[in-house]
N, C-alpha and C positions, 0 to 999 in steps of 0.2 A: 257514372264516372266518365271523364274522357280520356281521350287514350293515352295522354301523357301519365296521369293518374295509373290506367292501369297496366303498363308496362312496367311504373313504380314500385308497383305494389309485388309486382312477380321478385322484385330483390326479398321479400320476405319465404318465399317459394322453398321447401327442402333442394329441391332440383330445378331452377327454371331452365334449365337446359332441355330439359326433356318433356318441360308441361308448359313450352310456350304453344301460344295459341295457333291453330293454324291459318288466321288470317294476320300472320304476324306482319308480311311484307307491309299491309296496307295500315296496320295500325301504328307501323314503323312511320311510316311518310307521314298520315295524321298528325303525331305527336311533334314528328319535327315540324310542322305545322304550324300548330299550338305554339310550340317554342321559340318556335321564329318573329309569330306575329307580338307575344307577349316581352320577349328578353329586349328586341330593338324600343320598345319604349322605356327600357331598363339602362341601355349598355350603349353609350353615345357612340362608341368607337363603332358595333354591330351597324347601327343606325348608318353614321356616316359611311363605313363600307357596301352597304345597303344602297344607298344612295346611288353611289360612286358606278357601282358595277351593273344598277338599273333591275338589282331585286324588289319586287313589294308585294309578293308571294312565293310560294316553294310549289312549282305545279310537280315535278318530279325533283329526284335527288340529284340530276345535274346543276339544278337551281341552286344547290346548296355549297357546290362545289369553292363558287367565287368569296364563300361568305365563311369559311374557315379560317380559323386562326393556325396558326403555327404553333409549334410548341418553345419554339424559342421565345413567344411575345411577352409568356410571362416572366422572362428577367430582361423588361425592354426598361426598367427603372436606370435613369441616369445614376451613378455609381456614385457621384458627387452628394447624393441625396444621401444614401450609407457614410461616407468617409466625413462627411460634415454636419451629422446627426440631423439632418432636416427629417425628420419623425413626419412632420403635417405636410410637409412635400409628398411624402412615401405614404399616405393617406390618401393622399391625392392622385397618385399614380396606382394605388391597386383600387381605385374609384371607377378608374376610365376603363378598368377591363372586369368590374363586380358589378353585378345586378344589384344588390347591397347598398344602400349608403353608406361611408367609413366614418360620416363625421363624428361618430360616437365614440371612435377612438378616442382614448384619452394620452395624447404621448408626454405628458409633463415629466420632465426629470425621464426621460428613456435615455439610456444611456448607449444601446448595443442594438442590432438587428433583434435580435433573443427577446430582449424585454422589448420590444417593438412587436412581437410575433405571442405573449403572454400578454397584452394589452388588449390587443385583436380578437385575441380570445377570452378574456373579462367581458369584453364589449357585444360578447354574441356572434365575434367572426371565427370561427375553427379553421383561423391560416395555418398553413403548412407550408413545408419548403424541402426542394426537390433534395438531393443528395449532392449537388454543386460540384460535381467533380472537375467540370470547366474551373470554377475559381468562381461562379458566381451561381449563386441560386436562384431557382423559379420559387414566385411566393402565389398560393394562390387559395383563395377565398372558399370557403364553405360556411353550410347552413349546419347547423344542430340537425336537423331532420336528414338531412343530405347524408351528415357521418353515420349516423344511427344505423340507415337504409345500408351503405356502401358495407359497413363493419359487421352487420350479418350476412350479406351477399357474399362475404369472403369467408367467411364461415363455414358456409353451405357449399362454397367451391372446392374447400380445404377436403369436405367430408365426399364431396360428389368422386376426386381424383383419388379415393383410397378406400371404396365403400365395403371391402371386409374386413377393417380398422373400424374401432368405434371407439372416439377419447373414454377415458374410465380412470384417471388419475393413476396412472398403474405404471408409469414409465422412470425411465431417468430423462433429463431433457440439457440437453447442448448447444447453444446455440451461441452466436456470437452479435446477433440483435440487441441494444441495448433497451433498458425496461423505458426505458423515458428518451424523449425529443422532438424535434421539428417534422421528421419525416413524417406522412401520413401511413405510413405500415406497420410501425413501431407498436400503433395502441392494436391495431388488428394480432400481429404478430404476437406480441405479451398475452390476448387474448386466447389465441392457437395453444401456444404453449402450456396455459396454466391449467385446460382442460385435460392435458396430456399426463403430467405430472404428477409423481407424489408429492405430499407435502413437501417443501423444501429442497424439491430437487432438480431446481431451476438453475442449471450454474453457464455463467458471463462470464469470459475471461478478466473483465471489469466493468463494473457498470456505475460508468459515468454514461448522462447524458447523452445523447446525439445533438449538437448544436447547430445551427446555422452559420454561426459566427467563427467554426473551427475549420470549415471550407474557405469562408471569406477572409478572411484577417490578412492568410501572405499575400495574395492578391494585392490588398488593401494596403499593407505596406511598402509593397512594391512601387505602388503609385505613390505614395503620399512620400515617398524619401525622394523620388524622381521631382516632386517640386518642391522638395525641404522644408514639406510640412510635417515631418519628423525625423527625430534626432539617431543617429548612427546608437547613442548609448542605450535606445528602444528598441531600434530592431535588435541590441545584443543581446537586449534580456530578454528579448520574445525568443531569439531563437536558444536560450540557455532553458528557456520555461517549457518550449519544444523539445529539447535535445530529455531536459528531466524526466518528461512525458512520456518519451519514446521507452527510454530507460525501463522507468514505472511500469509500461503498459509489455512491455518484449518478458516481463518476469511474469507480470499474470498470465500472460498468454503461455508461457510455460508451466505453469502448475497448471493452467487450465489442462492442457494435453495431458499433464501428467492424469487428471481426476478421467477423462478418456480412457487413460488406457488402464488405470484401474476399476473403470466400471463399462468395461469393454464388453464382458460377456454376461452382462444385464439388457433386459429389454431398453432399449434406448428407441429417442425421439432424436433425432439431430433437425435443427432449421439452419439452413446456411444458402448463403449465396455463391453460385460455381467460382467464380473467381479466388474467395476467402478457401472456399473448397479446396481447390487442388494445395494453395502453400498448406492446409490442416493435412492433407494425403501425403505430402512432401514430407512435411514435417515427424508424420507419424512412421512412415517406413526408414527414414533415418535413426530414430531410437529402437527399429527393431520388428515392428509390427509386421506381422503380414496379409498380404489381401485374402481378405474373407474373415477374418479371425475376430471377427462379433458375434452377437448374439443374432442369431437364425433369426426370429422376429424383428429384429432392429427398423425401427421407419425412418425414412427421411422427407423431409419438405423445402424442394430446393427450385432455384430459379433466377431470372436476375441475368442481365450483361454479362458483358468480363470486362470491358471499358475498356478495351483496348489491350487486355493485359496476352503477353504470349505465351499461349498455353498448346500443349501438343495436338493433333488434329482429333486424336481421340480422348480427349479431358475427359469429357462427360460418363463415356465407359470405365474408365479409369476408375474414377471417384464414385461412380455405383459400383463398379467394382471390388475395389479397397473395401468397401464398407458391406460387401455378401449382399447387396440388395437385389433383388428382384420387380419386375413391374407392378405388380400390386401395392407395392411396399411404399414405392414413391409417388410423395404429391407432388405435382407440380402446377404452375401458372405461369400465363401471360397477360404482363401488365405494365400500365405505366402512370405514372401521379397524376396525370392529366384526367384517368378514367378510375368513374365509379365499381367499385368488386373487379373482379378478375374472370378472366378466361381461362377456365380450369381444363386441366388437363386431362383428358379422357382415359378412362383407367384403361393400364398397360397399353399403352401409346406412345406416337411422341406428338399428337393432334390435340389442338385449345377448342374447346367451344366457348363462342362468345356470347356473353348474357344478352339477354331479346331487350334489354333496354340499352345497349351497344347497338348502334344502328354503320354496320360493317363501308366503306365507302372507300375501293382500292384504286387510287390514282394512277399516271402515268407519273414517271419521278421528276418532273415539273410542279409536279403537284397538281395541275390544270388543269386536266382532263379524267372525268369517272371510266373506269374503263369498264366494260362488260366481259362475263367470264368467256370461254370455249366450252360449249357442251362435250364438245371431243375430247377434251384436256379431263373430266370428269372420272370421279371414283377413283382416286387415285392418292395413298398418302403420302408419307417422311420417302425421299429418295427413289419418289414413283412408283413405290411398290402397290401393287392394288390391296382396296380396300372394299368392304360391304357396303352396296346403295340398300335404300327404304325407298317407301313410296310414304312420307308419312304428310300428315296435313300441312305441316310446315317446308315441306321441300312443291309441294303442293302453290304454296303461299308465295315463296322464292320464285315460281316460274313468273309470276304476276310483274315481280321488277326486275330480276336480273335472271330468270331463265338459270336452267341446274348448269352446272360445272364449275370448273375452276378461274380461277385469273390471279396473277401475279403483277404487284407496284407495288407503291409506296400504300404504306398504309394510313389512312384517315377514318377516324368515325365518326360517329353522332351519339351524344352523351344522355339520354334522355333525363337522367336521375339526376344530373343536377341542376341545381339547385341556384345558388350562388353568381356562374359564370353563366356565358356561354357554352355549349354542349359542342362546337363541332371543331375538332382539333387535326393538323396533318401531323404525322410524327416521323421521325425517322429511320423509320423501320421500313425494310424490304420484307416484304410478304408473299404464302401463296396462299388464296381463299378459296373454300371449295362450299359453293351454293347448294345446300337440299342434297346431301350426302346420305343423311340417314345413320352416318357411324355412331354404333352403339347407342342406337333410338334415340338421341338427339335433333334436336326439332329446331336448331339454331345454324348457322353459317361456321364454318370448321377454318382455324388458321393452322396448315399443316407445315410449313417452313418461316423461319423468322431470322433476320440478318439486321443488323444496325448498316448502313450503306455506308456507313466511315469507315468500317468493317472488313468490304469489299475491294475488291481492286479497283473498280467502277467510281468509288468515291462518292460523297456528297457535293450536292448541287446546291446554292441559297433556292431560297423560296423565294419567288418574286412578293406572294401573302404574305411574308413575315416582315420585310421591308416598310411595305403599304401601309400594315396593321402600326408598326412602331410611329410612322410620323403624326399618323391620329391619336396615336397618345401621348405623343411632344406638344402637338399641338393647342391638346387638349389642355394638360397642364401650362402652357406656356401662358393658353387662355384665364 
């Protein structure tokens, strides 16, 4: 096997947190390696950036630095290509950033982004698309082998963040995940749940769909009345078909709470996102409830943004609070669509380890430059409080490239597991990494703090790479 290969294969691993290997650093850099020399005869945009910036090797992971994508690139599709169903356009445009051929798509008669994204997926592409809370979504390419890989690894992260839990169909289950849609969580999520569950006791406050096209549409309206390519009497009925929606969905969400709090003091699963969290804790102490008043086993699996939403500085306490939980109790993760499995949450913690097929890469928030940790800054977790070092093979491994401690930027990694794209993505998270920790025998690099920098006071910076990357795929298509 070569190392791409078998960094792969640790996604089938019960733990690969704790059984990567100890010459991980170097089998890290190998694979990106591999990855590099094989995707750029795949992925013309890689190529041409390649070119540009004067890569034609990865001798260390600085090399790798210039050759990252952004995470905005994958919604770099001109909008005009959505609003005026050019289908074989939008073929052409997740072309320049997929390893993949698209031409197999079939888009005849596609009517919506949705049937565009169920086409993809007849055709052997497992697209998915982000959550669009901008107004616009990321669509972005997968292999059948890629999902399979990624949807056990989340699996094994779910069980690794709660290992005196063990699914047994034995629960009642809560969540406000819908069983079906675009997102790529959805089918992991439904998967989580149904091992939790007793027969039947799966309950949505509604389960419709997750669409794509439910983000996109006012957007799309927006624009399209601004050139009076649609009529005043379409937006009324779209927003009377919203307003109905709302209606509809404000009533299930209210017997939903009701069936909470009638099956309050049964073992329950709850999966929710903090954000959706706290209005469920709002809403629950208004009819009466009070914190702690579930059942003593109760688990939860929670995680996720807040998107901006304002929430008080202690949310997170809060809503473990409300719900009696304890740190064994909760799962949690760090993750983003761009990346294969998740970075699970180290039991009773508030520290990610990241899977060894994540290849860890904390910038300056330029994006530009690799920064290397402070061994001084080391051992240390959530709010500097110290933590326990190891000596193990893997921290061992880490001195080889970035030497132990910690370092805080922007976070970017290396994807090994896929498949489909490109693996090496910048995202817009504020991070702190801690190199060859050793917490709780974990053999992997530890993310102990996590900030969206829109978040911050500090703000977001553009990426000069996201810019770059976008006019090689204008281009490209223009070509």
């Amino acid at each position: 096997m070569n190392a791409s290969d078998l960094l792969t294969e640790l996604a089938r691993s019960p733990d690969p947190f704790r059984n990567a290997p100890a010459d991980l650093a170097e089998l890290q850099l190998a694979a990106v390696r591999e990855r590099f020399a094989e995707r750029r005869q795949q992925i013309r945009t890689l190529d041409r950036r390649a070119q540009e910036v004067g890569v034609t090797e990865i001798r260390s992971l600085d090399d790798l630095v210039p050759l990252l994508f952004a995470h905005t690139n994958y919604k770099s599709y001109p909008e005009a290509f959505i609003d005026g169903g050019q289908w074989a356009r939008m073929n052409l445009w997740l072309r320049t950033l997929s390893a993949c051929p698209t031409e197999d798509i079939d888009v005849t008669g596609v009517r919506d982004v949705d049937e565009w994204i169920a086409r993809a997926r007849a055709a052997g592409h497992h697209l998915f698309a982000s959550s669009g809370t901008s107004g616009k979504s990321s669509f972005l390419d997968q292999t059948a082998r890629e999902r399979d890989y990624a949807g056990a690894a989340c699996l094994h992260a779910f069980n690794f963040s709660s290992p005196d839990y063990v699914p047994d169909h034995s629960r009642v289950v809560f969540t406000q995940f819908p069983a079906q849609g675009t997102h790529k969580m959805i089918e992991v999520a439904s998967a989580q749940f149904e091992r939790w569950a007793k027969p039947g006791e799966v309950h949505r406050p509604i389960d419709e769909p997750m669409l794509a096209m439910d983000t996109i549409r006012p957007a799309q309206l927006r624009r399209l009345l601004a050139v009076g390519k649609v009529r005043p009497a379409e937006i009324a009925a779209y927003e009377a078909e919203i307003a109905a929606r709302q209606v509809r969905r404000a009533a299930a969400f209210d017997l939903w709470l009701e069936k909470i709090i009638a099956k309050r003091h049964e073992p329950l699963y709850l999966g929710m996102m903090w954000g959706p969290a706290w209005t469920i804790v709002e809403r629950l102490r208004a009819r009466g409830i009070r914190d702690g008043d579930f059942h003593p086993q109760t688990l939860m699996s929670i995680g996720g943004g807040i998107k901006g939403a304002r929430l008080p500085a202690d949310y997170q306490e809060q809503i473990t609070g409300f719900f009696g939980l304890t740190p064994e109790r909760i799962t949690g993760s760090y993750a983003m669509v761009e990346m294969s499995g998740l970075c699970a949450r180290i039991p009773s913690t508030e520290s990610y380890a990241i899977p060894p097929w994540i290849v860890p890469l904390v910038l300056d928030k330029a994006g530009e430059t690799l920064l290397r940790p402070d061994p001084l800054a080391g051992a240390t977790g959530p709010n500097g409080a110290a933590v326990a070092t190891g000596t193990s093979g893997a921290a061992d491994a880490a001195d080889a490239t970035f030497g132990r401690g910690t370092v805080e930027g922007r976070m970017a990694f290396f994807d090994v597991l896929t498949d489909a794209r490109w693996g090496g993505i910048i995202s817009g998270d504020k991070v702190r990494v801690e190199f060859g920790s050793g917490l709780a025998g974990v053999r992997v690099p530890v993310v102990h703090e996590i900030n969206r920098y829109t978040d911050l006071e500090e703000g977001e910076d553009k990426l000069s790479c996201a810019g770059s990357i976008d006019a090689y795929v204008r281009g490209s298509i223009a070509a």
